[in-house]
C-alpha positions in Angstrom: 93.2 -46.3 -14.8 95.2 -43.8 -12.6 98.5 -45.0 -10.8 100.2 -43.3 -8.0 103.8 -43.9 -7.5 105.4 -42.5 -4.1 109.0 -42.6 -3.9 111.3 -42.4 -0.8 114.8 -43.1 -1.7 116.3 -45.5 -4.4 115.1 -49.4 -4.1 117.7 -51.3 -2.2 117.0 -54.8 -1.7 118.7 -55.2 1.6 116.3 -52.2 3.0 113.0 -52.9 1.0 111.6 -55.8 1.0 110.2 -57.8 -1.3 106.5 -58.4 -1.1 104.7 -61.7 -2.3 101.3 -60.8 -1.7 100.4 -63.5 -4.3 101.4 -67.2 -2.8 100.8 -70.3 -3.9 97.2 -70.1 -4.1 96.7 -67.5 -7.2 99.1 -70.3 -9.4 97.3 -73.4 -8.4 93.7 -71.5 -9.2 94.9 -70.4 -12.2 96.4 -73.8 -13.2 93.4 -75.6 -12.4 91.1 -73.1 -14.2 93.5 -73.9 -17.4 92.9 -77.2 -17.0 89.1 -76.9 -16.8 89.0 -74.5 -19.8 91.1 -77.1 -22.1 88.7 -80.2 -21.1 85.8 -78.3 -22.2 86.6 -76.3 -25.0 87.8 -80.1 -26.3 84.5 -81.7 -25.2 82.5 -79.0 -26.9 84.7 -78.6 -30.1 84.7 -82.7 -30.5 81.0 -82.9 -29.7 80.4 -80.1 -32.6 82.5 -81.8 -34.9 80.4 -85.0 -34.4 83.6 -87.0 -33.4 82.2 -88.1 -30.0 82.3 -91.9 -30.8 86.1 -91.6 -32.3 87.2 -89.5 -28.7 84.4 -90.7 -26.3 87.2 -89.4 -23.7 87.4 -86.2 -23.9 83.3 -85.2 -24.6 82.4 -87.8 -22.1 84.6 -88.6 -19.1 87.4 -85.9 -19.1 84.6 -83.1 -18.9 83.4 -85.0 -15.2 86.3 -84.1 -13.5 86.3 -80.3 -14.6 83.3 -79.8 -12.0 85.8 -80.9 -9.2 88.8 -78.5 -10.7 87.0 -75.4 -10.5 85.6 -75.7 -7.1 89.0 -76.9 -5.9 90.1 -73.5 -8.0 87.6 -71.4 -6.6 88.4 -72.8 -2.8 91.9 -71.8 -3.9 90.9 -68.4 -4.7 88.4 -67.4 -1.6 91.7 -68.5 0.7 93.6 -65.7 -0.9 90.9 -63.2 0.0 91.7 -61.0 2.5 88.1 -60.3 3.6 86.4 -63.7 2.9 83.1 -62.6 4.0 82.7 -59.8 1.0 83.4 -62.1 -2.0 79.8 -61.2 -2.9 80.6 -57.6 -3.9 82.3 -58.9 -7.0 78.6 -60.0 -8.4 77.4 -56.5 -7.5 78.9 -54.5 -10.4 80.4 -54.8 -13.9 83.3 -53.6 -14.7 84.7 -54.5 -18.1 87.9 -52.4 -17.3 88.9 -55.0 -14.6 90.0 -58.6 -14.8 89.0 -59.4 -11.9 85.4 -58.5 -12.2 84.8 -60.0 -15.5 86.9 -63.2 -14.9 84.7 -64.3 -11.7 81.6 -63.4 -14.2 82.8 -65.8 -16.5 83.9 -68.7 -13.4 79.9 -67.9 -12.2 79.0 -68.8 -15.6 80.8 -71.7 -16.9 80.7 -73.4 -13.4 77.3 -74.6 -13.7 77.7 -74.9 -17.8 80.7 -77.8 -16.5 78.2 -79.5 -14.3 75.2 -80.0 -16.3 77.8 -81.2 -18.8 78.9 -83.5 -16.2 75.5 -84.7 -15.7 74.5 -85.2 -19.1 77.4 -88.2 -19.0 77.0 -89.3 -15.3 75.8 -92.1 -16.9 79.1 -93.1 -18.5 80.4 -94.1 -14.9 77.2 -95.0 -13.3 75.2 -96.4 -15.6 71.9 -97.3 -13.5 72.3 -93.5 -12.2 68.8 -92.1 -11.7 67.7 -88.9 -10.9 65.0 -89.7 -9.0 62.6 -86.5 -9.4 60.6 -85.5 -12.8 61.8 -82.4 -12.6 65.6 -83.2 -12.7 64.6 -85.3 -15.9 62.8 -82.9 -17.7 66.0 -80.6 -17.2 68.2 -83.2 -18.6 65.4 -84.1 -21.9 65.7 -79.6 -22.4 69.8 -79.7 -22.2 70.4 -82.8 -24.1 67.8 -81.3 -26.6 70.0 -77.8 -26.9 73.2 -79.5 -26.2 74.9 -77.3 -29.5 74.1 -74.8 -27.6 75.7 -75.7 -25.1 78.6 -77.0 -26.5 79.2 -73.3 -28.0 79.1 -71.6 -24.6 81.3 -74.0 -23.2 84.2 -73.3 -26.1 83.3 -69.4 -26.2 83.3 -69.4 -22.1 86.3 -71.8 -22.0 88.5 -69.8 -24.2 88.1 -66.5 -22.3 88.8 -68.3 -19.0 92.2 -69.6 -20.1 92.6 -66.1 -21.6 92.0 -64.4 -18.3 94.1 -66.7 -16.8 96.8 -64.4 -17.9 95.6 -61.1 -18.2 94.9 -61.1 -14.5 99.0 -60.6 -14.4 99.4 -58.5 -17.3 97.0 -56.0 -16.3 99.1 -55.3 -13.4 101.4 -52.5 -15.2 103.3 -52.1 -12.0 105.4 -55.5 -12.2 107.5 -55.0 -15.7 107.4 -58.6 -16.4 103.6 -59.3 -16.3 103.3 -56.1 -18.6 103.0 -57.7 -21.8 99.9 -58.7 -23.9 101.5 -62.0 -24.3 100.4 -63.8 -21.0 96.9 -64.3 -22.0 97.5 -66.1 -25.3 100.1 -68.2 -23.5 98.5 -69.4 -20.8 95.3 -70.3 -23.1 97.7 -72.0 -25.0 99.1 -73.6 -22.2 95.8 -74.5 -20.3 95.0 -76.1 -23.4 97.9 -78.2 -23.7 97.2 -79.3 -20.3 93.9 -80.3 -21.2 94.9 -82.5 -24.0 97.3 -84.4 -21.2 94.3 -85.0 -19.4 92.5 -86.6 -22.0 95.5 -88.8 -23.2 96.0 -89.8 -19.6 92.2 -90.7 -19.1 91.9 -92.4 -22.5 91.6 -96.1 -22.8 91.1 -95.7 -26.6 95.3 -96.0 -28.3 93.2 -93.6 -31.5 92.4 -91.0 -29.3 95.8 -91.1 -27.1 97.5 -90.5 -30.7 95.1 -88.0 -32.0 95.7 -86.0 -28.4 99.3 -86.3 -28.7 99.4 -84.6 -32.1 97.5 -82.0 -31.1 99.4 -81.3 -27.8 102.2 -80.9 -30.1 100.9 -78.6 -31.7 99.9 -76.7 -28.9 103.5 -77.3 -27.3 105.1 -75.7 -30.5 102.5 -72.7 -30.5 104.0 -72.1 -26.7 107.9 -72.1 -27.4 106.8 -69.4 -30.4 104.7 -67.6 -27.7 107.3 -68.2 -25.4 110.2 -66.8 -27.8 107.9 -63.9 -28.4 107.7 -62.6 -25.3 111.4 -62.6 -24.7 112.1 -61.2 -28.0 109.3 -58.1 -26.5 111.3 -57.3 -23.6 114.2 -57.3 -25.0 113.4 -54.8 -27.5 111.5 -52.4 -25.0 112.3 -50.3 -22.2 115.5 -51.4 -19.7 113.0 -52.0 -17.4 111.5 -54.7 -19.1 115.1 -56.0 -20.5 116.2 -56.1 -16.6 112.9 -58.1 -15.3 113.7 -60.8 -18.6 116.6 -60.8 -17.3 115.2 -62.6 -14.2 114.9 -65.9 -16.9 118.1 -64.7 -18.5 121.2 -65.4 -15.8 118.9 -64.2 -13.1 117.5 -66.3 -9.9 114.7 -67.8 -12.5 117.1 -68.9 -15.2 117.1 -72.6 -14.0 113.7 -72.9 -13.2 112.5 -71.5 -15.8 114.4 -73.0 -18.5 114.7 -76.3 -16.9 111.4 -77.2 -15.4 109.1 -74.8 -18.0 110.8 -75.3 -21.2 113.0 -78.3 -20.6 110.3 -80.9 -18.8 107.2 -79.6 -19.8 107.9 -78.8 -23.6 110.7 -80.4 -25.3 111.1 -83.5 -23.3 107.2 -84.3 -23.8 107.4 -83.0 -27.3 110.6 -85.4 -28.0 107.8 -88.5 -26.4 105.1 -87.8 -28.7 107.1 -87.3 -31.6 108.7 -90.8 -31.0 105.3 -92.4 -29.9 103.8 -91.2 -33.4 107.3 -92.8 -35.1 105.8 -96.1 -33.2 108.9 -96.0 -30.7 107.8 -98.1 -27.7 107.3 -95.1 -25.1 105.8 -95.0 -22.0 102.4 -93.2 -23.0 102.1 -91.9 -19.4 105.3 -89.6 -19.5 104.5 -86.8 -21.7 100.9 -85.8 -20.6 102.6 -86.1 -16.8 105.1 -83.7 -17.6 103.3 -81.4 -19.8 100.9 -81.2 -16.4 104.1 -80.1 -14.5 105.4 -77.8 -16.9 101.9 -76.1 -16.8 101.7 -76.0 -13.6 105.5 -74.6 -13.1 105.4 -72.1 -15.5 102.0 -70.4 -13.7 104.3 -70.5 -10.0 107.4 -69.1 -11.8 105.6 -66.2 -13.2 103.7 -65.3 -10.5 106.9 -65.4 -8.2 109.7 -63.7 -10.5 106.6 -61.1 -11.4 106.4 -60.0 -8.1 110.2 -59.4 -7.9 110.0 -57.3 -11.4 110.0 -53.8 -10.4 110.6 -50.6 -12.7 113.8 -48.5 -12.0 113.8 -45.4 -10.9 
């Protein structure tokens, strides 16, 4: 990949401007796309592990919603576009070597995986559903028949999406603070966590509340590390990449950051579910809730302080 850098005078921030050309639609798609790509890798892990009828939740009804997330994702997406009307070209090439191109491969390929999944369970919330043509039911006999199949391309699929999540900053080598390898493994992590508060908050079942709780823990723990990484990175690399962690480090992002992202969304819910699993009478609702808006901060706050990363010249 070739980069051309033009340079007219030093960067002075009350003569050039900053430019967000990624708003509030890039973090909410890639928020909801975590989101779908925890609830099915769960759903297909659980099913594989033959533990539906201990977590009917998450292989059963948290996997209908996923349908709705990524077309509310996707909607997202296409509203960023600056030419709407050639989204098509994406689907006319391959190229490996670009995030972009591979991660709306994957989105046209676990899209319709998260609705026949859906429709394998419709019946959960409707249960006199009928599909009315023979050929819709000979469909459903062949996928219910092959559903291990299924079930593996919906974790393999799943886990790349939440990966891609964050290479599609990180491969951007122009803003310092996306440029780390880090971004993908956290925001898998991450999408996963949210996933888990999903399931915990959709649950009727107090097992499978406590079993997700444990293993959003885990996940929360796996982020601070991932977190603590990343900061420990740029603070041994180039000034550059010291100056842009400095944007979470006494910078405009410090509170934010710290507050919101590591405060509410990991220690306060990992504080709840640690008590819940002591039996201390806790709301159950609070965690997953914040977990959900510490996911969903942490996607706007590096999106936003990337953008105002730049290298020094």
């Amino acid at each position: 990949m070739t980069e051309d850098l033009i340079v007219s005078g030093r960067m002075n921030h009350l003569i050039d401007p900053v430019l967000e050309v990624w708003e509030w639609q890039i973090p909410s798609y890639l928020f909801l796309g975590g989101l779908a790509a925890g609830i099915l890798f769960f759903a297909g892990l659980i099913w594989l592990r033959k533990k539906e009828k201990d977590y009917p939740t998450s292989v059963r009804l948290a996997p209908l919603i996923v349908p709705i997330l990524l077309v509310v994702g996707l909607f997202f997406l296409f509203l960023d576009l600056k030419h709407k009307l050639y989204f098509w070209r994406l689907y006319t090439v391959i190229k490996l070597g670009a995030p972009m191109s591979w991660g709306a491969w994957v989105l046209l390929l676990i899209t319709p995986l998260s609705f026949i999944w859906a429709a394998l369970h419709i019946r959960d919330i409707f249960p006199n559903w009928d599909w009315k043509f023979d050929f819709i039911r000979k469909l459903e006999r062949f996928f219910e028949q092959n559903k291990t199949y299924l079930a593996w391309a919906m974790i393999i699929l799943a886990v790349v999406l939440g990966v891609y999540t964050g290479i599609l900053f990180s491969a951007f080598n122009g803003r310092p603070l996306w440029n780390t390898s880090i971004l993908g493994p956290l925001f898998l992590v991450s999408g996963m966590s949210g996933g888990a508060a999903i399931i915990v908050l959709m649950s009727k079942s107090n097992a499978e509340r406590h079993y997700f709780a444990r293993v959003d823990l885990l996940l929360i723990a796996i982020e601070l590390v991932l977190i603590v990484h990343m900061f420990m990175g740029f603070l041994s690399s180039t000034q550059t990449q010291i100056d842009a962690a400095k944007l979470f480090l006494g910078g405009d992002y410090t509170a934010p950051f710290w507050i919101f992202v590591v405060g509410l969304g990991l220690l306060l819910p990992a504080l709840f579910e640690w008590m819940e699993m002591k039996n201390r009478k806790i709301p159950w609702m609070v965690a997953p809730v914040l977990v959900l808006f510490g996911g969903i901060m942490l996607r706007f706050i590096i999106a936003f302080a990337g953008q105002v990363s730049q290298w020094q010249l």
